[in-house]
N, C-alpha and C positions, 0 to 999 in steps of 0.2 A: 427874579433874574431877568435882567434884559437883554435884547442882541438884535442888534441891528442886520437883518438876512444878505441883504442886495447890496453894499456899498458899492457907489459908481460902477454898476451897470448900466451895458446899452439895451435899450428897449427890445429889441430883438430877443439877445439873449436871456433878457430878466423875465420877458413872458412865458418862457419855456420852462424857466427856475419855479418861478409861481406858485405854473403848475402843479409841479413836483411837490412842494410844499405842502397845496392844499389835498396832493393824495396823501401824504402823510397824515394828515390832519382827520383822512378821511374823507374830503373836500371834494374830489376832483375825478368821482366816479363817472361825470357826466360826459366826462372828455371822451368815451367809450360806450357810452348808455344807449345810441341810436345806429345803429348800421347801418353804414356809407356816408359820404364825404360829408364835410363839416366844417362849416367857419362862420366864424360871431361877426359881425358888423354893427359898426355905431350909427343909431341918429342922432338927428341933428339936436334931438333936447339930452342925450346922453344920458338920459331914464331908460327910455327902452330898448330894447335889443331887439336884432333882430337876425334870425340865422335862417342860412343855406343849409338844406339837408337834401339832397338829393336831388338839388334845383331847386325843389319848394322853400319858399320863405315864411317865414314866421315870427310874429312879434309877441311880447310879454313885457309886462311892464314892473318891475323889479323895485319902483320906487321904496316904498318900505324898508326893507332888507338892505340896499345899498346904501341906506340915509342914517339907518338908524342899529345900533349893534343885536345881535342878539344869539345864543344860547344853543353850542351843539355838548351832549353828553357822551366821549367817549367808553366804551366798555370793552375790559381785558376780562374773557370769564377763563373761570379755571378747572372748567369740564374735563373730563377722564375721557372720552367717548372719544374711540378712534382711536388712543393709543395706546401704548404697552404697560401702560402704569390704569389701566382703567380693569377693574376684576368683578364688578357688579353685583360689589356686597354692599348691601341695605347700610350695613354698620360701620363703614369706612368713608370716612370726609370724600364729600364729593365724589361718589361714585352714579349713583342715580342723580343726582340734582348738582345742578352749576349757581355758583356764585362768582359774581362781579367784582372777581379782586381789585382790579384796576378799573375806576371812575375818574376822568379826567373833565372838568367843565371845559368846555372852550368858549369862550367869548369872540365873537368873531366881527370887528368893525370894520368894513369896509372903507368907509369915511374917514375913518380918523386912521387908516393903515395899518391898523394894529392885530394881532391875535394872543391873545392871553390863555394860560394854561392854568387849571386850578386843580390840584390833588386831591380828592374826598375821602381820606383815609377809610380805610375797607371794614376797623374796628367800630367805627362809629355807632355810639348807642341812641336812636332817636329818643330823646322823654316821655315816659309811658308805654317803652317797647322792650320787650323780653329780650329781642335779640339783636343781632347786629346790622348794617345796614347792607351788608354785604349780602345778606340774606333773603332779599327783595327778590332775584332771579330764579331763588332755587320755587317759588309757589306754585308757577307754571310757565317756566323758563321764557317769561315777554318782558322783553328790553325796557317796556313803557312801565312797568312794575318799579324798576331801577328809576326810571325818571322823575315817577312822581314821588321816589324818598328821597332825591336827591333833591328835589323841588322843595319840599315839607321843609329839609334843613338847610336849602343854603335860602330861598325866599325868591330864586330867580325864575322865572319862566322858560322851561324847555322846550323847544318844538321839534328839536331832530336828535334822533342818537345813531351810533353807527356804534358796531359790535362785531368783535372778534375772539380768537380763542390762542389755545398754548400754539396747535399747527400753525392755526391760521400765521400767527406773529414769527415764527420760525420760517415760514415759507418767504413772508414778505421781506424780512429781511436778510434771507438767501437770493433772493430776484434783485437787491440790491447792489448783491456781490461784497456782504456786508459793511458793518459800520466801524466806525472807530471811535472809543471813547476811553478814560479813566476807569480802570479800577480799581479802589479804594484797598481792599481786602480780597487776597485769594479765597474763594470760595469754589464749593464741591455740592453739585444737585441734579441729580438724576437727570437724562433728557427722556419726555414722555415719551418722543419718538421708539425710543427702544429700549427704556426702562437703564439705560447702562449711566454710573457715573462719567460726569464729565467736569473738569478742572478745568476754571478761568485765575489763571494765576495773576496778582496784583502789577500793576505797573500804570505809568501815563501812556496816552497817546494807541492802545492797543485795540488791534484789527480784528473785530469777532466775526463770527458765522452766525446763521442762523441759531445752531443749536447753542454755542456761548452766549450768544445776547439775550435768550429765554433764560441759561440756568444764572445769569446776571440779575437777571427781571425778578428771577423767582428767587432768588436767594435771600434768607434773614436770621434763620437761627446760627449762622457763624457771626452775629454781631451783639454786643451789648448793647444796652439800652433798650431804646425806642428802636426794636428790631425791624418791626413795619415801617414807622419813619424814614428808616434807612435806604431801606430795602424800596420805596420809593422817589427816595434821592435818586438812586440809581436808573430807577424807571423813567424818569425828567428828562436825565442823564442820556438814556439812550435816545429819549423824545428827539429830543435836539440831534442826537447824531445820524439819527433816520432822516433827520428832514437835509442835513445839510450832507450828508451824503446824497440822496437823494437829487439833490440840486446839482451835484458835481457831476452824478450821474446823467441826467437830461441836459445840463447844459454841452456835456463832451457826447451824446449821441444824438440828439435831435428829437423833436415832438415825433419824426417817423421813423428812427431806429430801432433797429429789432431789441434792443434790451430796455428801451422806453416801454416798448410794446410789450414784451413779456415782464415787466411791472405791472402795467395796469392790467393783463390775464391775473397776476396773481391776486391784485386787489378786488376785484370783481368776485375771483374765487373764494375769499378768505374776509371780507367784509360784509354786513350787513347793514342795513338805512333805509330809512323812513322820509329819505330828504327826497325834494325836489329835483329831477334831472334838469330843467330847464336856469333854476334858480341857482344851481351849482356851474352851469356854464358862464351864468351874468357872474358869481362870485370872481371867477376863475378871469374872466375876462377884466375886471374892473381894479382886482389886485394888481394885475400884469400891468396894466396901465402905471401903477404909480410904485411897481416892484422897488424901486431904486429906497422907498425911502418905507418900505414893510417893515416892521416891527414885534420880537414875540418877546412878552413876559410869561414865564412860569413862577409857580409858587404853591403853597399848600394850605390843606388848611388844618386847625386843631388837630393834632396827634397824638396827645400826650395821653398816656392811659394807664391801668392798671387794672390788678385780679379785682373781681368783684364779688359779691355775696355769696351768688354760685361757683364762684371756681373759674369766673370766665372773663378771657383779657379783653375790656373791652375801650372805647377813649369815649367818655360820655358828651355828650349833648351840651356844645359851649355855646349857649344863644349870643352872649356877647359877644367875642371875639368872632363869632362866622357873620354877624350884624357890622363888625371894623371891620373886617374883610370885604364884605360882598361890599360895601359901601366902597370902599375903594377899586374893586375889578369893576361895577357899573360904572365908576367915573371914569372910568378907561389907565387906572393907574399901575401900580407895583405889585403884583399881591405879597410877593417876596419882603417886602418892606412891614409886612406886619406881622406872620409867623415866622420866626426865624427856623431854620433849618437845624436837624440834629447833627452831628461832626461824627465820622467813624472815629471809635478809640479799639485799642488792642484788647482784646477777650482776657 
């Protein structure tokens, strides 16, 4: 799916939007990464940057990364720890150990304006692996465990991942003053904050909170079919409305307003990454530049599954189709255009 972010914006306000985007993204920790005053400046070759922090100047040179695309692994883990659904029995899913239900690749081209989303369904069976691939985080709960089986199966090279949790994604999008998107199907799922059900009833266009936009996220056994599939359709679904809320939200308060500000405390709080501070400010800098004509494709990839030998729903190991896929997200294309998406039908 594609969507054009910025139509005819002025540069002023589209650099603020950007922003906003690439905290969504994850992106845009760095806007906050250094204590005290702050601004990017261009030279003259528009390779290197060079920023103010506190008076001191400082150069880096970003050629690479700015020229040429490359590879951040989002992670949604679905850890108990910390909340009222967490009982720290050995023999209940996920209680001691987290897994990476949500793996989103992002492709991230500066160059060509683009950022592309790709879904790595959570069932996925590597070839020659007992288990799922969701199962990478629970070893010794390190994000780079998730990277390099997300690596094995799509063939891309990873260098940063950013990681978050059930709170974490409920706080951020309570700092938002939440989101609004479609809901397909009324659905009913516990919020971990307090163990209590909570009701996101079906309609277009509706306004969630933190806690509806998790039990949205997590929801799939009210659906037929490809319940995972679904379930993140939905996840996409909020993607997008985080980010464009998001932008609604910075462009009506400013880089210095207090609800800007208490965004990026929550993302600080509730995010994790291995990226570069300095390389996240050139990102952020370099899209703002050219915001008017930013670009996001989302898409997914293989999801189709079923019970297997053991007993266990799994979507096996499609070298082809994730070989037609990835060949099209590195060319900077649709990924949408090659797995089609599964359709909610009534139960």
């Amino acid at each position: 799916m594609k969507a054009k972010l910025f139509p005819d914006r002025p540069y002023a306000r589209a650099a603020v939007a950007v922003v906003c985007v690439l905290a969504f993204m994850g992106l845009c920790l760095a806007v906050v990464g250094v204590t005290g005053s702050f601004a990017p400046r261009w030279d003259a070759d528009e390779v290197n940057y060079r920023y103010v922090v506190d008076g001191e100047s400082t150069t880096d040179d970003f050629s690479d990364e700015l020229e040429n695309p490359f590879y951040v692994l989002l992670i949604g883990s679905d850890s108990r720890k910390g909340t009222a659904l967490y009982t720290g029995k050995a023999n209940e899913h996920s209680q001691l150990d987290q897994h990476s239900d949500i793996m989103t690749l992002a492709r991230v081209d500066a160059a060509g304006r683009k950022l592309t989303l790709v879904t790595v369904p959570r069932d996925t069976q590597l070839s020659g692996e007992s288990g799922k691939i969701n199962e990478a985080l629970a070893a010794n709960n390190d994000p780079q465990a998730v990277v390099d089986a997300v690596e094995q199966l799509t063939g891309a090279e990873i260098p940063y991942y950013l990681m978050t949790t059930f709170t974490g994604f409920e706080q951020l999008v309570d700092a938002l003053g939440g989101v609004t998107v479609d809901v397909p199907q009324t659905v009913t799922v516990p919020d971990p904050t307090d163990a209590q059900n909570v009701e996101v009833p079906a309609g277009e266009g509706r306004h969630l909170d933190g806690s509806e936009a998790l039990v949205l996220a997590r929801a799939r056994k009210e659906y037929s079919g490809q319940q995972d599939g679904l379930r993140q359709v939905n996840v996409r679904n909020l993607e997008r409305a985080i980010i464009t809320q998001g932008v609604e939200l910075c462009l009506e308060s400013g880089s210095n307003g207090t609800a800007f500000s208490r965004l990026l405390e929550a993302l600080l709080e509730n995010v994790s990454t291995n990226m570069d501070v300095d390389l996240l400010r050139a990102l952020a800098d370099e899209f703002a530049r050219n915001a008017n004509d930013l670009v996001i494709y989302s898409g997914t990839g293989p999801y189709a599954g079923d019970v297997n030998e053991d007993g266990l729903w799994v979507v096996p190991e499609d070298e082809q189709a994730w070989d037609e896929l990835m060949t099209v997200v590195d060319a900077g294309g649709d990924p949408s255009t090659v797995v089609e998406e599964p359709e909610f039908t009534e139960r």
